[in-house]
Backbone bond lengths (Angstrom), bond angles and torsions (degrees), N, CA, C in turn:
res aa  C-N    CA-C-N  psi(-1)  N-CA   C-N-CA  omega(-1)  CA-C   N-CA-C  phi
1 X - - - 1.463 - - 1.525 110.76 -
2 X 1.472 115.19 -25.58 1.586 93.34 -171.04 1.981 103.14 -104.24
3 X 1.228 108.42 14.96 1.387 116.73 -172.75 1.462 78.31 -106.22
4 X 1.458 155.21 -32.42 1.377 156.40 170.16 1.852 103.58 -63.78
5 X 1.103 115.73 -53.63 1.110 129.41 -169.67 1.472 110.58 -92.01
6 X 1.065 126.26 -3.19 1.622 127.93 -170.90 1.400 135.41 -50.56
7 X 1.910 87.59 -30.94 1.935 90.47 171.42 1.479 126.72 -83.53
8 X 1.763 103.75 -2.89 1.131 112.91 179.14 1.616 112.49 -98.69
9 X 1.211 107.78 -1.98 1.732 109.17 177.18 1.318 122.10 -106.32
10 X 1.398 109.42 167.76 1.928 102.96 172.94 1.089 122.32 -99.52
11 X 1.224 113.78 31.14 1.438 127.38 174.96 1.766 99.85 -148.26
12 X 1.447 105.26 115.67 1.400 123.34 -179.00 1.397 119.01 -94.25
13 X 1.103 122.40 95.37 1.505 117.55 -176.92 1.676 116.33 -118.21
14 X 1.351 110.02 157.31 1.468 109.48 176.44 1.639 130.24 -139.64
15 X 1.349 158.96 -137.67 1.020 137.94 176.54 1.277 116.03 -91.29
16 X 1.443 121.76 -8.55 1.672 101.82 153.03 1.314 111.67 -71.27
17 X 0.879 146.16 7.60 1.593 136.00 -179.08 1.485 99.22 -99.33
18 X 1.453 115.56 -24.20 1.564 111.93 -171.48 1.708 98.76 -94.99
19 X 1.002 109.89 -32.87 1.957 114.34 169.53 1.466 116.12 -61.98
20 X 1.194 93.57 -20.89 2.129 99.51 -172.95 1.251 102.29 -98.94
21 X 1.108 140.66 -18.01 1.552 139.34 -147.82 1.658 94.33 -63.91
22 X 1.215 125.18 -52.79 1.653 115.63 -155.32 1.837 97.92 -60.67
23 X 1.218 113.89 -23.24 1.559 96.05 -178.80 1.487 112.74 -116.42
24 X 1.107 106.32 -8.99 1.917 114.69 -166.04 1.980 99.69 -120.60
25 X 1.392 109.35 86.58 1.049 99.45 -178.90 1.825 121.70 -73.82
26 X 1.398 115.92 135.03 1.592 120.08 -170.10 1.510 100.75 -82.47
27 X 1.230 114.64 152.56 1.241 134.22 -157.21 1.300 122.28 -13.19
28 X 1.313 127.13 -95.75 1.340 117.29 -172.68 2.019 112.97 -77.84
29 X 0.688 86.33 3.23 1.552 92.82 -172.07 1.737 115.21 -83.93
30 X 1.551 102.65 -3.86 1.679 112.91 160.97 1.601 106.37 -56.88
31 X 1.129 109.96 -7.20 1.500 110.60 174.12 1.536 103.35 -64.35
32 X 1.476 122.97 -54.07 1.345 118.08 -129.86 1.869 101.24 -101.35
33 X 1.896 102.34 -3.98 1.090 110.88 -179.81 1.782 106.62 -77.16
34 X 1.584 97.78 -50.69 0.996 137.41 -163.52 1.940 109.72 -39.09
35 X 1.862 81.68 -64.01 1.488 109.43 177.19 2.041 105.61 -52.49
36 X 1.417 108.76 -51.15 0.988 106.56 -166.59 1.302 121.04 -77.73
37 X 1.066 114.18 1.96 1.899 125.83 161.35 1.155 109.43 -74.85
38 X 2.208 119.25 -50.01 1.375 102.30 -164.23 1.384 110.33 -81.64
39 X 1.449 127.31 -3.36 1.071 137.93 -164.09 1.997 99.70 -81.48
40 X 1.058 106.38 -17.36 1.066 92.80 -164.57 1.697 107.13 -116.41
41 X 1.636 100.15 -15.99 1.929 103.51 169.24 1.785 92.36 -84.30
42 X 1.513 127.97 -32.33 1.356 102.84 175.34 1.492 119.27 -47.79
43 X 1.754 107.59 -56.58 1.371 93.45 -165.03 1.885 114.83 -91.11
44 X 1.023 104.35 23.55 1.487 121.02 148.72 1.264 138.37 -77.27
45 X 1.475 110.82 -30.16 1.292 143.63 146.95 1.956 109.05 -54.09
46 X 0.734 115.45 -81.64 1.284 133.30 155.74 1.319 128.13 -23.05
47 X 1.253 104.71 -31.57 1.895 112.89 162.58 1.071 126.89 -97.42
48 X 1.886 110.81 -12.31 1.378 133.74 165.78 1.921 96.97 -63.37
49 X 1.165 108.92 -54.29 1.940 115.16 -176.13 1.062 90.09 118.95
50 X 1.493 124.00 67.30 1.564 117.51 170.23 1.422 92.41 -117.37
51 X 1.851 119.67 130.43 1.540 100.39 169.61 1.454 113.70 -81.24
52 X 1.447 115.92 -161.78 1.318 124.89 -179.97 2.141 117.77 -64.17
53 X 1.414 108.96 -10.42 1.567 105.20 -178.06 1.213 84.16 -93.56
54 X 1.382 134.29 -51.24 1.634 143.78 -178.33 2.325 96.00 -24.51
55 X 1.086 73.89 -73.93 1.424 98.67 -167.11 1.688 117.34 -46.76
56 X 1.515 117.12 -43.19 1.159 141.30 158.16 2.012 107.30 -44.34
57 X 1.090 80.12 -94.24 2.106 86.16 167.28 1.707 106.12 -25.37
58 X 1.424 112.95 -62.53 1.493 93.64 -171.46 1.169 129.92 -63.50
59 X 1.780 118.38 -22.51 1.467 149.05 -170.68 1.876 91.70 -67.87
60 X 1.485 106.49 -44.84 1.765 105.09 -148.56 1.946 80.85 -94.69
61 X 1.252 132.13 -15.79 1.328 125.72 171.42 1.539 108.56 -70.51
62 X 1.016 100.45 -44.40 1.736 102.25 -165.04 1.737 98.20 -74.80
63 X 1.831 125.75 -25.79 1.084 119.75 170.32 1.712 109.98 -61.18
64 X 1.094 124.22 -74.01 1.583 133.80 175.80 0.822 125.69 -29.08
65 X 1.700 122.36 -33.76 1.486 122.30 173.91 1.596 106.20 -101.59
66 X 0.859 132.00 18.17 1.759 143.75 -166.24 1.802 89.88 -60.31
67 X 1.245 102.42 -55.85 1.719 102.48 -177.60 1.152 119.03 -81.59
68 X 1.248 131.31 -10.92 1.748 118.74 160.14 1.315 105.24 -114.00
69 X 1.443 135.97 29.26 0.871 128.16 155.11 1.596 127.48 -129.31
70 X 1.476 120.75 37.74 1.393 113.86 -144.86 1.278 121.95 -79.20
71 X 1.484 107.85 173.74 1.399 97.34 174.99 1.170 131.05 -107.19
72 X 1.605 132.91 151.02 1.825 104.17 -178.62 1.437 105.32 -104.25
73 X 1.467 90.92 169.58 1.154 105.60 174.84 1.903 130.68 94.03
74 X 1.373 119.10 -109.26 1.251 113.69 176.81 1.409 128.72 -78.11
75 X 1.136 101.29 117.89 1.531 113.70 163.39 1.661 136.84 10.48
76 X 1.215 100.71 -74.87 1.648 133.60 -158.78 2.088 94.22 -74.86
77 X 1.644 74.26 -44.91 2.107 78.76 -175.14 0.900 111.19 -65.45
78 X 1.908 134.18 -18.58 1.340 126.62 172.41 1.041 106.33 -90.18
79 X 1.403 142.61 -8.37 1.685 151.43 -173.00 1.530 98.68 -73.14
80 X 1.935 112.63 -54.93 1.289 121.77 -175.25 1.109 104.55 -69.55
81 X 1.263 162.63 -55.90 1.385 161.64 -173.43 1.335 95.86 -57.40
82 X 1.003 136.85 -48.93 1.626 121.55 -160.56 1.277 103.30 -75.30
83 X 1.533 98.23 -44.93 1.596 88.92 -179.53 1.291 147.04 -106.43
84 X 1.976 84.20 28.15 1.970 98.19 -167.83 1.749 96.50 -78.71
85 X 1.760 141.84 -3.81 0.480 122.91 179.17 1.666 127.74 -59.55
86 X 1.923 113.13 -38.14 0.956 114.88 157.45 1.297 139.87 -71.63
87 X 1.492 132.36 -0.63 0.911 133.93 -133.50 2.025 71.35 -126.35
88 X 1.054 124.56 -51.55 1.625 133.59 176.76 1.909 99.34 -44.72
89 X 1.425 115.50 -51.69 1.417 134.64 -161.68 1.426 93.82 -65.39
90 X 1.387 110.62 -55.87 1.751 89.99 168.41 1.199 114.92 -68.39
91 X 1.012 131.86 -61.45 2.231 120.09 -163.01 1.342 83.57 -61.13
92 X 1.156 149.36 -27.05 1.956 124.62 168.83 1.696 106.94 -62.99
93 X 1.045 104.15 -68.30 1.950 107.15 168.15 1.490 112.43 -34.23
94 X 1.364 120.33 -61.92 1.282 130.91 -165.43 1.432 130.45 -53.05
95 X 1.470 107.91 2.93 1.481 123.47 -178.34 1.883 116.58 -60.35
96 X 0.623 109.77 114.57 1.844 114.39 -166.52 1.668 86.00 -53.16
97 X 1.801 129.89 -59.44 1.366 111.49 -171.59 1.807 115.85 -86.81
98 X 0.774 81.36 12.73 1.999 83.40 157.81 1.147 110.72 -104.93
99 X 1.470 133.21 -40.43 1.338 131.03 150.16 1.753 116.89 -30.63
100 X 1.304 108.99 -66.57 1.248 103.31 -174.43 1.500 126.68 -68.97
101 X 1.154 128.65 -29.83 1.663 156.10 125.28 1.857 113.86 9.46
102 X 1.026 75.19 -34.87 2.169 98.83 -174.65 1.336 109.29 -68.03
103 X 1.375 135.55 69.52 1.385 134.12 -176.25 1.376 121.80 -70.37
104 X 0.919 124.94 161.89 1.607 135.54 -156.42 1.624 97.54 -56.37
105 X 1.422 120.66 -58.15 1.492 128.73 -175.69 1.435 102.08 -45.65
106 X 1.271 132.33 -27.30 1.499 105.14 166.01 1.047 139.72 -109.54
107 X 1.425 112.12 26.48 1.169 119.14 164.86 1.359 131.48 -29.37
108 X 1.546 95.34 -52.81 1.640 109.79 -176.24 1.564 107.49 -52.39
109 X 1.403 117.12 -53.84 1.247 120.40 -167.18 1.712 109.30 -59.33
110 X 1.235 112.73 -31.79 2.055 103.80 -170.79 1.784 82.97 -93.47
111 X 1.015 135.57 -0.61 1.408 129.20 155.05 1.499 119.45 -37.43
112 X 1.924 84.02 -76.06 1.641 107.57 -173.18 1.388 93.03 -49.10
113 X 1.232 113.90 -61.51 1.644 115.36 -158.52 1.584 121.48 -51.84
114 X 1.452 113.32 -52.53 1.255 110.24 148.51 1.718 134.01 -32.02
115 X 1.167 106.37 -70.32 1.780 107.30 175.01 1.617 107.46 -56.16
116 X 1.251 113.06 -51.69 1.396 112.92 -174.81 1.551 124.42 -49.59
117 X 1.322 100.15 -48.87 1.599 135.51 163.89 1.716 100.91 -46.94
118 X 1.127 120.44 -112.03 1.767 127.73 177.82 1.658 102.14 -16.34
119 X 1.356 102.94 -38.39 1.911 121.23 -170.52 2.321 98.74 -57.22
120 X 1.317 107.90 -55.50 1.418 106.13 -172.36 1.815 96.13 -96.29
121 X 1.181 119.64 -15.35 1.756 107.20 165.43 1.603 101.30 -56.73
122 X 1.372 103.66 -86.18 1.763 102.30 178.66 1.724 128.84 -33.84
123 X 0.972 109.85 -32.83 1.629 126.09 169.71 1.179 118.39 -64.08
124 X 1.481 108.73 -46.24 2.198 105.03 175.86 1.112 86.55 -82.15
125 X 1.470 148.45 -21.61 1.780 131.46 -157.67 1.625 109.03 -76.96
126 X 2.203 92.10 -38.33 1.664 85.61 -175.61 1.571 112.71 -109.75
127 X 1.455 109.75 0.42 1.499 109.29 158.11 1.468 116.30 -160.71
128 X 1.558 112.62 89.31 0.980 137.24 162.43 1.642 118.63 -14.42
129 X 1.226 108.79 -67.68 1.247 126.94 -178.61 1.719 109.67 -36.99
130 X 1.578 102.16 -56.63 1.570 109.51 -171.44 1.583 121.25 -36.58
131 X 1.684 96.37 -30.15 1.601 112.78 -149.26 1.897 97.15 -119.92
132 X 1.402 78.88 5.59 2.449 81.88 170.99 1.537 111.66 -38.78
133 X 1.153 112.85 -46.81 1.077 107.54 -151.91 1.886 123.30 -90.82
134 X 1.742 90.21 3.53 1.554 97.15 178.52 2.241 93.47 -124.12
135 X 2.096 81.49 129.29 1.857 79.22 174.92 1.190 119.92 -35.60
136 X 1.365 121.77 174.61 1.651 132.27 -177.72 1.330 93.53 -112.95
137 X 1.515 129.04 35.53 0.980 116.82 149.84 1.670 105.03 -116.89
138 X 1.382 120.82 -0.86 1.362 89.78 -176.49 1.385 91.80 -110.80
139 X 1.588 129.90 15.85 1.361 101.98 163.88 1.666 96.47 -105.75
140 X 1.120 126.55 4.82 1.618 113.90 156.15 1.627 113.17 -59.23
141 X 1.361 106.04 -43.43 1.812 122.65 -161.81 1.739 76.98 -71.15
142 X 0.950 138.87 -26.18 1.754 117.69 -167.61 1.350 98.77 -82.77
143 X 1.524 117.12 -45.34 1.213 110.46 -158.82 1.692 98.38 -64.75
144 X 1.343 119.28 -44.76 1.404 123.50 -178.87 1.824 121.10 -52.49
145 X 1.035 104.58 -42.94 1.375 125.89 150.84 1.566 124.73 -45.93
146 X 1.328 101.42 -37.76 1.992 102.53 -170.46 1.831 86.70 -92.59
147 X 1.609 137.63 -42.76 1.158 127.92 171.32 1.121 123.76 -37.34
148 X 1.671 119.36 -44.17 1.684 125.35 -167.42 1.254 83.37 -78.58
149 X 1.275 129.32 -76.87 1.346 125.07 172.47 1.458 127.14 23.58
150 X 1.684 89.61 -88.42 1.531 99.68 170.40 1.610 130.36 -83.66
151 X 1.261 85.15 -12.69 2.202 77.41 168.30 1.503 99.35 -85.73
152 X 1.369 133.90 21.89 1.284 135.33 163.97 1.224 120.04 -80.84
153 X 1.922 101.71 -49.06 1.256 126.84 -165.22 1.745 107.84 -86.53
154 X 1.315 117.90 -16.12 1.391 139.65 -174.76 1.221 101.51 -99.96
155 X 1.715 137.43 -0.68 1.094 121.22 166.19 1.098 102.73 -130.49
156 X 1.458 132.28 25.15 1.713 137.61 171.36 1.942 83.53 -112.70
157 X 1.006 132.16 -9.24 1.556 132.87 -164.81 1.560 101.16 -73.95
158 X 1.345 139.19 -47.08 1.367 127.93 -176.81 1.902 94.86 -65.66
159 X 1.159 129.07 -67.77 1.577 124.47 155.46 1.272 117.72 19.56
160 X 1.319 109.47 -101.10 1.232 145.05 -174.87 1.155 116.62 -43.15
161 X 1.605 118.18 -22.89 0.851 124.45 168.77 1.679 121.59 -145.28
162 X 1.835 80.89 64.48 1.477 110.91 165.72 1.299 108.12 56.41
163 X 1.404 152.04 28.74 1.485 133.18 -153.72 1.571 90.96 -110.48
164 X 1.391 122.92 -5.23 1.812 115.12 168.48 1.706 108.51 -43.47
165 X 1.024 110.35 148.67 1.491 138.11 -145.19 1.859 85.29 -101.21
166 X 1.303 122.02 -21.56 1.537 113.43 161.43 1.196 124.56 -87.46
167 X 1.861 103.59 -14.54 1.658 96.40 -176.37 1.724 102.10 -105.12
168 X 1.436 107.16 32.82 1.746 101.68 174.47 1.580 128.08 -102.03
169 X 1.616 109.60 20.93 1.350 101.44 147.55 1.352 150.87 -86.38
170 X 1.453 123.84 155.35 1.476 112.96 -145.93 1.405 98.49 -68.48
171 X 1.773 135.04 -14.95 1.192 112.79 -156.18 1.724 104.31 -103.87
172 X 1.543 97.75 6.24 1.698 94.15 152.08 1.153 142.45 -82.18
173 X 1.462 93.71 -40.27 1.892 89.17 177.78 1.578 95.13 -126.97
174 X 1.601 89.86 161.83 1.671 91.70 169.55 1.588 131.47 -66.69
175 X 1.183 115.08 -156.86 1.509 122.77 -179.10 1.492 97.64 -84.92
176 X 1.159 129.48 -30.74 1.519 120.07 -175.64 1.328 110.87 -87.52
177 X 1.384 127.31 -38.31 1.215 116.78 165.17 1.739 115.78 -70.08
178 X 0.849 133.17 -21.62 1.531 122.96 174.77 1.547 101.33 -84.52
179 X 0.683 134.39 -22.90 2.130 130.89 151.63 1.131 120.48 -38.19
180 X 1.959 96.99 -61.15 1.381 113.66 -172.30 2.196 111.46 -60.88
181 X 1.691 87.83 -33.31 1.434 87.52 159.60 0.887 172.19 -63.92
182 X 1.728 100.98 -16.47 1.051 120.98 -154.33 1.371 80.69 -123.84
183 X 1.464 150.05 -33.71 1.253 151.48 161.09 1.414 120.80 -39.75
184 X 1.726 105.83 -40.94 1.189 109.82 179.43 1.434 132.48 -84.95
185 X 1.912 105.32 -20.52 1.432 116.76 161.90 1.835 112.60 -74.36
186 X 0.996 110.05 -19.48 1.974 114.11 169.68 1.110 99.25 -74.32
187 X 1.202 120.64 -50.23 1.469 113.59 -173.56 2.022 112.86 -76.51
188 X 0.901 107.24 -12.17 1.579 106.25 150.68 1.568 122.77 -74.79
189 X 1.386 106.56 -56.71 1.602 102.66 179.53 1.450 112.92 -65.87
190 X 1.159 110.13 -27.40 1.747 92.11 179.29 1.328 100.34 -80.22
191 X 1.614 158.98 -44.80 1.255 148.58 179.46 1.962 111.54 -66.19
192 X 1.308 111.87 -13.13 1.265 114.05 169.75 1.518 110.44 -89.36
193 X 1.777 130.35 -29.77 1.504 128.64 159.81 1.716 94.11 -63.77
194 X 1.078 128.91 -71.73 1.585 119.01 -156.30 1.984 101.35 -58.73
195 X 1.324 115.08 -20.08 1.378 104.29 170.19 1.841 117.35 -80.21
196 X 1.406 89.69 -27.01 1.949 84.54 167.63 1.238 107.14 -83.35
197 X 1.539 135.33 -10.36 1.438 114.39 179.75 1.675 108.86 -104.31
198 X 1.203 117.82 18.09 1.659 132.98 -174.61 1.437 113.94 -46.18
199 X 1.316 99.26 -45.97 1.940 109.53 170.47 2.030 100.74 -65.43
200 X 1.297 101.10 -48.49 1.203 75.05 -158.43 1.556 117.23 -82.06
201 X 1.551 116.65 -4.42 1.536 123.30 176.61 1.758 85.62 -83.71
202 X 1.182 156.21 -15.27 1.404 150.04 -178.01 1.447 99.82 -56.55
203 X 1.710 91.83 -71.56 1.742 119.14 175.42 1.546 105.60 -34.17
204 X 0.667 98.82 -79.79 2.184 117.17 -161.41 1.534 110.32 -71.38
205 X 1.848 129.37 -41.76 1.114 102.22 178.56 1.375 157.80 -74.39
206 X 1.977 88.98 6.71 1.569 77.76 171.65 1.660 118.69 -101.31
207 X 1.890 116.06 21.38 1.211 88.81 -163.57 1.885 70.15 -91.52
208 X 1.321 120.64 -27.86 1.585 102.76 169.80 1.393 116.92 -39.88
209 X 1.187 129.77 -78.26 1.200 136.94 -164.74 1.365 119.54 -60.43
210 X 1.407 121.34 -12.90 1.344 117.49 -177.97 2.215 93.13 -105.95
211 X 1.012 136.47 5.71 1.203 135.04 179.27 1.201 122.77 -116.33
212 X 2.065 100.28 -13.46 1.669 104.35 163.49 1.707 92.55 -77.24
213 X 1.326 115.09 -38.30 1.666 109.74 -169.16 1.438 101.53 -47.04
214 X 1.288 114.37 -57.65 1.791 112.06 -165.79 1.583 108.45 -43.48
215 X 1.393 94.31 -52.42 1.697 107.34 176.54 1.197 118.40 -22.17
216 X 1.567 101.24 -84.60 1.177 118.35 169.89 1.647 139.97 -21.74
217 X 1.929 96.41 -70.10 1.015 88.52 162.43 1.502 153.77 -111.57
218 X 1.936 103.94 16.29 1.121 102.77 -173.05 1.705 82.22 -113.47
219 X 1.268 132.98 -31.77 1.341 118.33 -172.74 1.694 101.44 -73.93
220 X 1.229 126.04 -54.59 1.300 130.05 -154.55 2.196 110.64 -106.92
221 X 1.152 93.45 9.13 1.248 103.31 174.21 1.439 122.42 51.49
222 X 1.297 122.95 23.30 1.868 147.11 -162.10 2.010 94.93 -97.74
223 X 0.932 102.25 124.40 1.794 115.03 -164.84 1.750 93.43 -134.35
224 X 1.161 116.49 -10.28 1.379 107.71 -150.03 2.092 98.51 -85.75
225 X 1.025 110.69 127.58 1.322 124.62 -162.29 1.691 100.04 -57.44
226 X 1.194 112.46 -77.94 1.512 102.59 173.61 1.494 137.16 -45.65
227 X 1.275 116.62 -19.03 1.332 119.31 151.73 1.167 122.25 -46.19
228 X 1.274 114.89 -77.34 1.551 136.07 179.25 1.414 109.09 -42.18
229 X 1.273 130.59 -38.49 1.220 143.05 -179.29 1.959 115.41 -68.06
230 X 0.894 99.88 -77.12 1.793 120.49 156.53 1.301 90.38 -25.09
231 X 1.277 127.68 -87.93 1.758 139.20 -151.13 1.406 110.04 -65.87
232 X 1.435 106.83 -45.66 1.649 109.50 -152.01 1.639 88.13 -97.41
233 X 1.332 126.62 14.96 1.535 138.29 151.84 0.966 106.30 -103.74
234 X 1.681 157.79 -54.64 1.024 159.45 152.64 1.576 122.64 -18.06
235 X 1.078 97.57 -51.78 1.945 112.27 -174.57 1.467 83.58 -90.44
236 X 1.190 156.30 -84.41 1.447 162.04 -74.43 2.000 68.45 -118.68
237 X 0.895 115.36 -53.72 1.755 93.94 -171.47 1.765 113.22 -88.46
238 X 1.251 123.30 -30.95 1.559 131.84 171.05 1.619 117.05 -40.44
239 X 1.630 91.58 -64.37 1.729 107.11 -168.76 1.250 93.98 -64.16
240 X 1.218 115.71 -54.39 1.963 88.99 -157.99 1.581 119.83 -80.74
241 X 1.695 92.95 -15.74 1.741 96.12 174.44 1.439 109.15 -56.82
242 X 1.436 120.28 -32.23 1.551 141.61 -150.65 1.490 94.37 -85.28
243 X 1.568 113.91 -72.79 1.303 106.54 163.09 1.581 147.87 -34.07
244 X 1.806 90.35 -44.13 1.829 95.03 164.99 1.923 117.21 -75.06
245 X 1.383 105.35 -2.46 0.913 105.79 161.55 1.542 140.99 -80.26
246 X 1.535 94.25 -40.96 1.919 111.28 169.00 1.555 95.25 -65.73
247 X 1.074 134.34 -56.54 1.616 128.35 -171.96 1.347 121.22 -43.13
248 X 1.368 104.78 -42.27 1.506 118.33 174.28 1.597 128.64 -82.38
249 X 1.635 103.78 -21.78 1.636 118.16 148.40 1.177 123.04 -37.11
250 X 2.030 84.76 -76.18 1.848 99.02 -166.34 1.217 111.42 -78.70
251 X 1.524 130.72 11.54 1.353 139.61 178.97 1.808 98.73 47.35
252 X 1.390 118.38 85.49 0.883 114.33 144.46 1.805 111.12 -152.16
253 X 1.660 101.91 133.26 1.137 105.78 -169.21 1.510 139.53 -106.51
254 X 0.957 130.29 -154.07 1.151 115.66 -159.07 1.717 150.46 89.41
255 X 1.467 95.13 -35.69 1.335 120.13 -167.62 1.442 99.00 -55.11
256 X 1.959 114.57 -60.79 1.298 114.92 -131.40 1.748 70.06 -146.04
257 X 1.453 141.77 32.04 1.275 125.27 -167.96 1.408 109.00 165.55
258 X 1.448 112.28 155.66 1.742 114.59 169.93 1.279 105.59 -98.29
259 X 1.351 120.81 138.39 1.767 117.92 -164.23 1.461 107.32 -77.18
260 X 1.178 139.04 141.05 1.262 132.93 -132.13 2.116 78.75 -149.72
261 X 0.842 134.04 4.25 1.545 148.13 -175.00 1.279 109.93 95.37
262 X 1.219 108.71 -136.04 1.810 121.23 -178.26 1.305 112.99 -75.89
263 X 1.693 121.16 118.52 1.045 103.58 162.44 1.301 132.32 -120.20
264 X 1.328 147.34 -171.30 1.337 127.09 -177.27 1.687 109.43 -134.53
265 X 1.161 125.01 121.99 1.535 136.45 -179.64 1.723 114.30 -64.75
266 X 1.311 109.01 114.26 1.427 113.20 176.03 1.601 118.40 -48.04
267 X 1.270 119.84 128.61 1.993 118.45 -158.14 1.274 80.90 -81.95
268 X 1.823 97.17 151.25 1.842 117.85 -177.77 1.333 97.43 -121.61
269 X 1.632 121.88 146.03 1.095 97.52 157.96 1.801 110.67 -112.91
């Protein structure tokens, strides 16, 4: 599609780019090489009997020595090393009983961390300069930090607002709090489907988001920055969530996944 579409994009590509792909990953898609290296020295690690702090330490060793120890040659293997440090920080976070472990009293704290966190992501994004003076790795480690953060605070959220399955009779809470409840457990499952389809809105949203752009502005003549922004975030996460959704309906695979057999879609209401 974008070798079809090429004179209309800002990135011009042609069939060497489609002949190179298995070793030369194209633009943003060093992700998916990247990922699939550390994915596979983690659980190599992991068959050695290393647990998840094990695993962390070796991730933040192999970061520290990155410059006196480098590597030659391909690409992708220096992509994974640099960035298996975060990628370790979650499967250390990711423990279902450290998750649960998280008692109400600290809420406040993955609060701060969250706002604070998203707070210096957005800040080096729209002025670099402000934030010169601290590496770009420790405001990556914030932003990574303000994420766990909030899938902390996003899974104490049905909680918080009473949605336990002992506190759902009517003669406990009122009509507004059982709204507020039931709003707030939808509003978990739908950010927990768009978090299982994360690879595949990675994959797919920019040929969305870069084809509402064309739309916009060469069909419909729309330049105006916040538009494009709003929408071409809007569609760029909808369509492909939507799509990885029909795929996984009509069971057919491949698209966005290796078919793994039958699977079954979590009910929405």
């Amino acid at each position: 599609m974008q070798i079809a579409l090429s004179r209309y994009t800002n990135h011009h590509v042609g069939l060497a780019e489609l002949w190179s792909i298995g070793y030369a990953p194209p633009m943003q898609f060093w992700f998916l090489y990247a990922l699939f290296l550390q994915v596979l020295f983690i659980g190599l690690l992991a068959k050695l009997g290393l647990g998840r702090g094990a695993i962390l330490g070796v991730a933040a060793a192999l970061f520290v020595t990155s410059s006196l120890i480098p590597l030659a040659g391909w690409m992708p293997l220096h992509q994974a090393r640099e960035m298996l440090v975060y990628t370790a920080l979650g499967v250390f976070m990711g423990s279902s009983d450290r998750i649960r472990a998280v008692d109400a009293g600290r809420t406040w704290l993955y609060a701060v961390c969250a706002v604070s966190g998203f707070a210096a992501v957005g800040l080096s994004a729209h002025d670099s300069a402000t934030l010169a003076p601290f590496p770009g790795f420790l405001v990556a480690l914030a932003g990574t930090l303000a994420s766990l953060s909030t899938c902390v605070l996003l899974g104490r959220l049905p909680a918080a607002f009473g949605a336990d399955a002992q506190e759902s009779s009517s003669s406990v809470r009122s009509r507004a709090q059982r709204r507020a409840s039931i709003g707030a457990e939808r509003l978990t499952q739908l950010l927990a489907s768009w978090g299982e389809a994360s690879l595949a809105i990675y994959v797919a949203h920019t040929l969305v988001s870069a084809g509402l752009r064309m739309l916009l502005s060469k069909g419909l003549h729309i330049d105006n920055p916040g538009i494009h922004v709003v929408l071409g975030t809007l569609f760029g996460l909808c369509v492909p969530w939507a799509l990885f959704r029909v795929c996984r309906r009509i069971n057919v695979p491949y698209v966005f996944e290796w078919p793994t057999g039958a699977r079954s879609l979590p009910s929405t209401r």
